[in-house]
C-alpha positions, 0 to 999 in steps of 0.5 A, spaced: 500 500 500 506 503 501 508 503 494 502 504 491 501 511 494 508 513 494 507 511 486 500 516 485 503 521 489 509 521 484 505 521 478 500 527 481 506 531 482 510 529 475 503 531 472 502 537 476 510 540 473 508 538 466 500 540 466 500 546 471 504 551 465 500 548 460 492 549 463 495 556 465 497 558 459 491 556 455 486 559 460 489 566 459 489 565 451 482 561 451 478 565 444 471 568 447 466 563 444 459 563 446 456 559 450 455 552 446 450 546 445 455 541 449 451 542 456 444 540 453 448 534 450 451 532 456 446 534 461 442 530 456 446 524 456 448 524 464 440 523 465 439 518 461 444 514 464 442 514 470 436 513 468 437 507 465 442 505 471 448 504 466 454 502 469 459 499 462 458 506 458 463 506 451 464 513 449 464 514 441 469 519 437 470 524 444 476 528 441 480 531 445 474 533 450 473 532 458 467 528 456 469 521 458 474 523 464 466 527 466 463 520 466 469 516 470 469 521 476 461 520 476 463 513 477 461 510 471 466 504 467 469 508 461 471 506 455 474 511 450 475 511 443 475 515 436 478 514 428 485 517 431 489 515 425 484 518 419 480 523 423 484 526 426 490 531 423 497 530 426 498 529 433 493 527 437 492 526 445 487 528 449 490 529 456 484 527 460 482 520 458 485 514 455 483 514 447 483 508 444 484 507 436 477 504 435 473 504 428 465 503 430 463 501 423 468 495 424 469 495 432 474 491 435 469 490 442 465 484 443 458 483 442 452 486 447 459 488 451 456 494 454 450 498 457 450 504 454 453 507 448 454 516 448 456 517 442 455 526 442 456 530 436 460 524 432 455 519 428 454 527 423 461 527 421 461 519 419 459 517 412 457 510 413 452 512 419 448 507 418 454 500 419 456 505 425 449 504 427 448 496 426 455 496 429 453 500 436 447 496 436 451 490 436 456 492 441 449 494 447 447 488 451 439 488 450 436 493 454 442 498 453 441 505 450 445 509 445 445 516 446 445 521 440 445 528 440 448 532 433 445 536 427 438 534 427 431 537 422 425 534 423 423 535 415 429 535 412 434 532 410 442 535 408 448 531 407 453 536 409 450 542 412 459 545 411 458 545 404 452 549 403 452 556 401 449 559 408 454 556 412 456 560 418 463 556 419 467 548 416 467 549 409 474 548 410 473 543 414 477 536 412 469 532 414 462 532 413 457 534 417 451 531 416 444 534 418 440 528 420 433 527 419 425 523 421 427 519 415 434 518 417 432 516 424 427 511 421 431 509 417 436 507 423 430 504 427 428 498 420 435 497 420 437 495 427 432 492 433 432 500 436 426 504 439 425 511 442 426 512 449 426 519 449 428 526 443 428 532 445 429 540 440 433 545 441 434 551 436 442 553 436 442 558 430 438 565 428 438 561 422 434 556 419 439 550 418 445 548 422 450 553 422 447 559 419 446 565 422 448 567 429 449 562 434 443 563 440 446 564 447 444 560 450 441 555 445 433 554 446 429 547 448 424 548 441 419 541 439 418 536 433 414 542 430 417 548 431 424 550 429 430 547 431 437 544 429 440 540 434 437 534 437 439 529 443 436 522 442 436 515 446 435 510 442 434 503 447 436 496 444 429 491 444 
């Protein structure tokens, strides 16, 4: 035992030299941004763990974000993984989780392996969405959940909102960024043994469509038949 908190205490102060400049830094220089969608989709997310009494959680495509680390301080058993090789440009590390490299249209992880899937702003940037679909039924255990969230419009359809005209930002991004739709959701649903748990709305833009206009501040719940650009769902596995 000796050992052991002799070797976390090493550890805490070798992390403290090496990170303590680091965060100072980046918190002087943080750019202003407006407050985004993440605290929907989280608080989304963290909701429907509890409840649905998750304990096993895979995390799809986190990036560099604190998103998995937030879920194990909750006391949840975290994996992480996310496409590094071809998603992401140079070096990649996120320093506050342990990342695997992990393709979801063809995942390494066994069959109903876990209790729940967060899969937050991802599945609109992967272009075979529906294998990605089918593979993260398979990897849940019956009665597990996938969370959703990412650009969502009721009626229509967009296969990458970046490259439409009105864009407010990502046309030079290297990836799509997908607006999902009813249709698309049915098409999940006849594809994979899912059903609806829970949807919720919310308008993020002044603009009709995803990234157009300005941003909200904060964004706003809307409904099914009002306008809205971003929707959180929880699928459940039959």
């Amino acid at each position: 035992m000796r050992a052991l908190s002799f070797a976390r205490s090493l550890h805490s102060a070798a992390m403290s030299a090496i990170l303590s400049p680091l965060l100072k830094y980046e918190r002087r220089h943080a750019p202003v941004k407006a407050v985004n969608e993440r605290p929907m989709e989280y608080s989304f997310a963290l909701d429907a763990l509890v409840r649905h009494r998750a304990i096993k959680v895979l995390d799809v495509g986190p990036g560099i974000t604190a998103w998995p680390a937030l879920l194990a301080n909750c006391g949840y058993e975290v994996t992480a993984i996310d496409k590094i090789e071809s998603y992401w440009t140079g070096a990649f590390f996120n320093r506050h989780f342990h990342v695997m490299q992990d393709d979801i249209t063809a995942s390494r992880f066994g069959d109903g392996e876990f209790d729940a899937i967060t899969c937050l702003s991802v599945l609109e940037h992967i272009v075979d969405n529906q294998t990605a679909m089918i593979e993260m039924c398979r990897l849940l255990r019956p009665g597990g959940v996938l969370i959703l969230t990412g650009p969502y419009n009721e009626t229509k359809y967009i296969d990458d909102a970046y490259r439409m005209p009105d864009a407010g930002y990502g046309k030079d991004s290297p990836y799509i960024c997908r607006v999902h739709s009813r249709q698309t959701v049915e098409a999940w649903l006849s594809d994979s043994p899912y059903e609806i748990a829970d949807q919720t709305w919310w308008r993020v833009f002044t603009g009709p469509l995803w990234t157009q206009g300005e941003r909200l501040h904060p964004p706003v719940e809307s409904s099914r038949e009002d306008s809205h650009h971003l929707s959180c769902i929880t699928l459940v596995k039959r």
